[in-house]
C-alpha positions as CSV (number, residue, x, y, z in Angstrom):
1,X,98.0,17.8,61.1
2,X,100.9,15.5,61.3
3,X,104.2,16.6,59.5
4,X,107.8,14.6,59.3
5,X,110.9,15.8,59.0
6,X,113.8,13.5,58.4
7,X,117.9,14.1,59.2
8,X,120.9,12.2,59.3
9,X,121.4,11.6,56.1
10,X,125.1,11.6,53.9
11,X,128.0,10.4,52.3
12,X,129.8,7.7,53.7
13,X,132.1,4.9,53.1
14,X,130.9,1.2,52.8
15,X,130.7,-0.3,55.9
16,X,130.3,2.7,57.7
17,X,127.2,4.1,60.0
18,X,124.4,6.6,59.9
19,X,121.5,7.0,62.2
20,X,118.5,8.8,60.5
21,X,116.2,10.4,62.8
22,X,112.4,11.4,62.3
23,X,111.3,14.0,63.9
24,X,107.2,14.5,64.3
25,X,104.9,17.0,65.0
26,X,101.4,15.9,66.6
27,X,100.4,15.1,69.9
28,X,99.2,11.7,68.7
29,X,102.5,10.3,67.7
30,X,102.6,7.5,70.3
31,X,99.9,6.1,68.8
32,X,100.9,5.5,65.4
33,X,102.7,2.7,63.5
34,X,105.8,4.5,62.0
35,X,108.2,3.1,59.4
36,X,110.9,3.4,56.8
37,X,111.0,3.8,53.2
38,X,113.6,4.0,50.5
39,X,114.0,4.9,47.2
40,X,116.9,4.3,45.0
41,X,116.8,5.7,41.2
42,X,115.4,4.4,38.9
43,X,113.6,1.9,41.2
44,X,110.7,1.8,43.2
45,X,110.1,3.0,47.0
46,X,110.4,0.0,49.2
47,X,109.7,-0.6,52.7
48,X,112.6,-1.0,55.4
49,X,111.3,-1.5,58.4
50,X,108.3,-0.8,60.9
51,X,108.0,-0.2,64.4
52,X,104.4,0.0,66.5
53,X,103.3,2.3,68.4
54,X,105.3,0.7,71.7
55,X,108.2,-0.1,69.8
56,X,107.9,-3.9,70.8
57,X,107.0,-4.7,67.4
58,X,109.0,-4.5,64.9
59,X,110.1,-5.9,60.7
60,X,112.3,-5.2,58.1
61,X,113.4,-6.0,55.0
62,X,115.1,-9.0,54.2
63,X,117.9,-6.8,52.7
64,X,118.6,-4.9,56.0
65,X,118.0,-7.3,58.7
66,X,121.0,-7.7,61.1
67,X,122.6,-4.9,60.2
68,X,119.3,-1.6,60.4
69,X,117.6,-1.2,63.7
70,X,114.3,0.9,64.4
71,X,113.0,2.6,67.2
72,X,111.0,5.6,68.9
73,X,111.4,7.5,71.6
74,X,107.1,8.5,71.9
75,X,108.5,11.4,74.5
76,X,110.5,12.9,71.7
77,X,108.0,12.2,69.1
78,X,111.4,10.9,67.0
79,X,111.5,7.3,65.1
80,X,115.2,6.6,64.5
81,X,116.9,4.0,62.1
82,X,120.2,2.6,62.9
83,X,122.2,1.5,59.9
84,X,125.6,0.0,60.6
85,X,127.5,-2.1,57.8
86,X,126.4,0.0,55.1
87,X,126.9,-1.4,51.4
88,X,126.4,0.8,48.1
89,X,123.2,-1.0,47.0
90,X,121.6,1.1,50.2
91,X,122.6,4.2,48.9
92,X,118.5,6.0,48.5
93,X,116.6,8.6,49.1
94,X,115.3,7.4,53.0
95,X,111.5,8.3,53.6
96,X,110.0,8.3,57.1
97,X,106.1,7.8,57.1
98,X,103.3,7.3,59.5
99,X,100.8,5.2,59.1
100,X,97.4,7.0,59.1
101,X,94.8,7.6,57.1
102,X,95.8,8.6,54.6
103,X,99.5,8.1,55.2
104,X,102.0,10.9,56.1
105,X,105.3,11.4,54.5
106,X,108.1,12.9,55.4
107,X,110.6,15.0,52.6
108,X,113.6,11.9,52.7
109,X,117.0,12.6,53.3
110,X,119.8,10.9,50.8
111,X,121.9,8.5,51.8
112,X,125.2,7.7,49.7
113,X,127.8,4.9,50.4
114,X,130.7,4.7,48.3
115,X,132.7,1.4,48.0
């Protein structure tokens, strides 16, 4: 059984950086599409980005792109997100998930940026 856990999360100041890290259980983890999620209150979970199972492949969100990066490390059985330039409107509740049947979530971790 596949389980998530997330870190990384915090406050910080607009413009600042956090990486978020993903941490997996499951000896299958190379194999699966991973991605990120957010939540802000009061909206609706959206996707941020998604990385295959090489980590050649890769999206995001329109609102992120050029400033979030994904990636994996399939040793570690970690997905991380890199988010530099941070504005307020990403302030959310950040949900790693893998993409199995059915999906997996992970418990988030809350990110706050203050302008």
């Amino acid at each position: 059984q596949v389980q998530l856990v997330e870190s990384g999360g915090g406050l910080v100041q607009a413009g600042d950086s956090l990486r978020l890290s993903c941490a997996a259980s499951g000896r299958t983890f190379s194999y699966y599409v991973m991605g990120w999620f957010r939540q802000a209150p009061g909206k609706e979970r959206e996707v941020v980005a998604t990385i295959n199972w090489t980590g050649r492949s890769t999206s995001y969100a329109d609102s992120v792109k050029g400033r979030f990066t994904i990636s994996r490390d399939n040793a570690k059985n970690t997905v991380y997100l890199q988010m530099n330039s941070l504005k307020p409107e990403d302030t959310a509740v950040y949900y790693c998930v893998a993409y199995i049947n059915p999906r997996v979530w992970g418990q988030g971790t809350q990110v706050t940026v203050s302008s």
